[in-house]
C-alpha positions as CSV (number, residue, x, y, z in Angstrom):
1,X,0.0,0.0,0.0
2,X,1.0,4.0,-0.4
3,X,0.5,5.1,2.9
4,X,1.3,9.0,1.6
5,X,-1.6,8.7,-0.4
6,X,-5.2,9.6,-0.2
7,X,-6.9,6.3,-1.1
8,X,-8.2,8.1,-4.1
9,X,-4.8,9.0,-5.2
10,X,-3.5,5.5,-4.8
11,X,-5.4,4.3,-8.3
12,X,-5.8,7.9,-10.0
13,X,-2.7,9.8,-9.9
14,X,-3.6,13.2,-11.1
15,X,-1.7,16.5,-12.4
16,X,-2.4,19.7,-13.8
17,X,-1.5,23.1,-15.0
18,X,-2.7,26.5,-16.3
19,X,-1.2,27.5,-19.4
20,X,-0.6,30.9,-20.7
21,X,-1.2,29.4,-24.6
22,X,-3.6,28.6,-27.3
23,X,-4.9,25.3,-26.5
24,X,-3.7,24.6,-30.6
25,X,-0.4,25.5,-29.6
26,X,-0.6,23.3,-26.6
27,X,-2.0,20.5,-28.4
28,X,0.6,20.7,-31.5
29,X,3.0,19.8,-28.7
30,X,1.4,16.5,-26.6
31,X,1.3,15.5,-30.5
32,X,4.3,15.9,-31.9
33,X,5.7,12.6,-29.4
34,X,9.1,13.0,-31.9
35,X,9.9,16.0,-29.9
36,X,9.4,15.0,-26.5
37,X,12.8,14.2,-25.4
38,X,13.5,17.9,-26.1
39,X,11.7,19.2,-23.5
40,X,9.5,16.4,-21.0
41,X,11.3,14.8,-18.2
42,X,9.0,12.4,-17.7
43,X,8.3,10.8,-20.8
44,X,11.8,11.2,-22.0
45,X,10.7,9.3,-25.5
46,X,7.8,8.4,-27.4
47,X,8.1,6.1,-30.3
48,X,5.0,6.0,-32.3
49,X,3.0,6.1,-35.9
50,X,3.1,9.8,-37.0
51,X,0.8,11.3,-36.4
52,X,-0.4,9.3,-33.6
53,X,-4.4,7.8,-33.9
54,X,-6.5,5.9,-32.2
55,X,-4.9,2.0,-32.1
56,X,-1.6,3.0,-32.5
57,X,1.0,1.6,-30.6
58,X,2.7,4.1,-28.8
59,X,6.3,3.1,-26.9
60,X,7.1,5.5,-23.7
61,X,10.1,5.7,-21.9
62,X,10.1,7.5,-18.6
63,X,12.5,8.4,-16.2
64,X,11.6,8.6,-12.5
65,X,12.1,11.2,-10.3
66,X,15.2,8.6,-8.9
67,X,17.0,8.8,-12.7
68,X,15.7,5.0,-13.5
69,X,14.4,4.8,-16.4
70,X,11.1,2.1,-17.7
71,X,9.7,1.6,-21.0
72,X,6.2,1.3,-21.0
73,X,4.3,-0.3,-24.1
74,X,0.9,1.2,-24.8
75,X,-2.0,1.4,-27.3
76,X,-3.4,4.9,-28.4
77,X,-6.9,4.8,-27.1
78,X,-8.7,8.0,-28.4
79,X,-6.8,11.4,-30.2
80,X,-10.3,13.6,-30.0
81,X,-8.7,16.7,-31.7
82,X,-10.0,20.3,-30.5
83,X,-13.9,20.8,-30.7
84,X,-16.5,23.6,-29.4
85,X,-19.0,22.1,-26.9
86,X,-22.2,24.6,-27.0
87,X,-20.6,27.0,-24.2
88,X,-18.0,27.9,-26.6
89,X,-15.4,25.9,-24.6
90,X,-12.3,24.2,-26.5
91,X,-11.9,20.8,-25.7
92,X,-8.8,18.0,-27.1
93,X,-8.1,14.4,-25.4
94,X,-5.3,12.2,-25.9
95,X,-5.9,8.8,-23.8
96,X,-3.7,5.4,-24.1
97,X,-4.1,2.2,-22.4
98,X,-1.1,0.5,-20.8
99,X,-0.2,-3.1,-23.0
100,X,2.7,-4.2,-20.1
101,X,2.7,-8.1,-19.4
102,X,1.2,-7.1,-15.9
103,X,-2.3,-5.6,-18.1
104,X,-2.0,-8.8,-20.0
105,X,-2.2,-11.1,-16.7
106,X,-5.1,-8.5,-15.6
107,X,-2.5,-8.0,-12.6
108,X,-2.2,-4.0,-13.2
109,X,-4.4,-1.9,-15.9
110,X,-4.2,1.3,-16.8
111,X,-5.8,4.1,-18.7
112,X,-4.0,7.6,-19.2
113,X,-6.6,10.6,-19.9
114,X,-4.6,13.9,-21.1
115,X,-7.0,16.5,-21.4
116,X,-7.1,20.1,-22.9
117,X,-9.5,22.9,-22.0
118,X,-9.9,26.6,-22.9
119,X,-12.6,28.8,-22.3
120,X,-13.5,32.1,-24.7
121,X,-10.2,34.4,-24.1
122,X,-8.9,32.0,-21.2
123,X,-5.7,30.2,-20.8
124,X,-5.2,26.4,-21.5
125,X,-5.8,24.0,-18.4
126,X,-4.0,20.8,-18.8
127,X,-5.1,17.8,-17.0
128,X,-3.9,14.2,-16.2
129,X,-5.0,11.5,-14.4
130,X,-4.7,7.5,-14.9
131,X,-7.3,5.1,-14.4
132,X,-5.6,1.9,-12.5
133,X,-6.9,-1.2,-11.9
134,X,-6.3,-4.6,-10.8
135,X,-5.1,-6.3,-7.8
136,X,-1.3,-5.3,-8.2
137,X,-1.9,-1.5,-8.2
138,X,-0.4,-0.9,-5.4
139,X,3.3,-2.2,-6.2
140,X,2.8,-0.1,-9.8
141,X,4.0,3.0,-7.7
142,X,0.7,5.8,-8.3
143,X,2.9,8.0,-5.8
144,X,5.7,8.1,-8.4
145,X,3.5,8.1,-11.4
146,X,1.8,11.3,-9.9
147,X,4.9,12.8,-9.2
148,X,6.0,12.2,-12.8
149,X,2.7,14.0,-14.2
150,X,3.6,16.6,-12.1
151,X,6.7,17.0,-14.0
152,X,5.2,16.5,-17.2
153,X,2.2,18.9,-16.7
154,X,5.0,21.9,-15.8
155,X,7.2,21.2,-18.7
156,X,4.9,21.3,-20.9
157,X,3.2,24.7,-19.5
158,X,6.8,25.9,-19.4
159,X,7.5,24.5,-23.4
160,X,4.0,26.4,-24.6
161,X,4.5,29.1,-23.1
162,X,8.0,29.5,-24.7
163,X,6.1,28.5,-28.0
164,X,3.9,31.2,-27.7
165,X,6.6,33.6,-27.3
């Protein structure tokens, strides 16, 4: 068990981050997975079908906060690109599934949501979370995958913003 961890927390780890960007701008970058060794230290390389779609494979290495690194096979689950809901808010998802042996033995699954949000004349909010299951959860580290999309989430605020500029 993660005793640090709200019970909630221990099977959604969770991020986010206000961004001073267009969400197009923001979204041009969780896309272009070529370029992510450039500037994410959590996902320090992601090998996938350009550009990525829904079923794709999609191969991520990341490097914990302790300088290990894991690679972490996945399938691309949905790319929704922007759309306008009725309110006039902007809205793009990028969600994967993890494809690790421990998902095949239903031991540990695991769905990553990445989504985009921008209301009329607003910043960009950026949020994570992953969707664990199975018995194993617990030894699949949420404290250290939470800590990771914490990492993630600021780089890529810091990398937009630096777009934008």
């Amino acid at each position: 068990m993660t005793p640090d961890l709200p019970p909630v927390e221990r099977r959604r780890p969770a991020a986010s981050a206000v961004i001073d960007a267009p969400l197009d701008v923001v979204w041009a970058i969780m896309l272009d997975t070529e370029a992510y060794g450039e500037w994410n230290p959590f996902v320090i390389e992601a090998r996938c079908p350009q550009p990525p779609a829904a079923g794709d494979p999609i191969r991520l290495t990341v490097r914990w906060a302790n300088g290990r690194t894991t690679v972490s096979p996945e399938r691309i689950r949905l790319v929704e690109h922007p759309v306008v809901d009725a309110a006039g808010v902007r809205r793009a998802t990028l969600a994967y599934d993890y494809e690790g042996l421990p998902a095949r033995l239903g031991l540990v699954r695991g769905t990553r949501w990445q989504v985009l949000t921008q209301e009329p004349g607003g910043p960009t909010t950026y949020a994570t979370h992953e969707d664990f299951r199975g018995p194993l959860v617990p030894l699949a580290g949420p404290a250290r995958v939470a800590e990771g999309f914490r990492r993630h989430a600021e780089a890529l605020r810091t990398r937009a913003e630096q777009s934008r500029a």
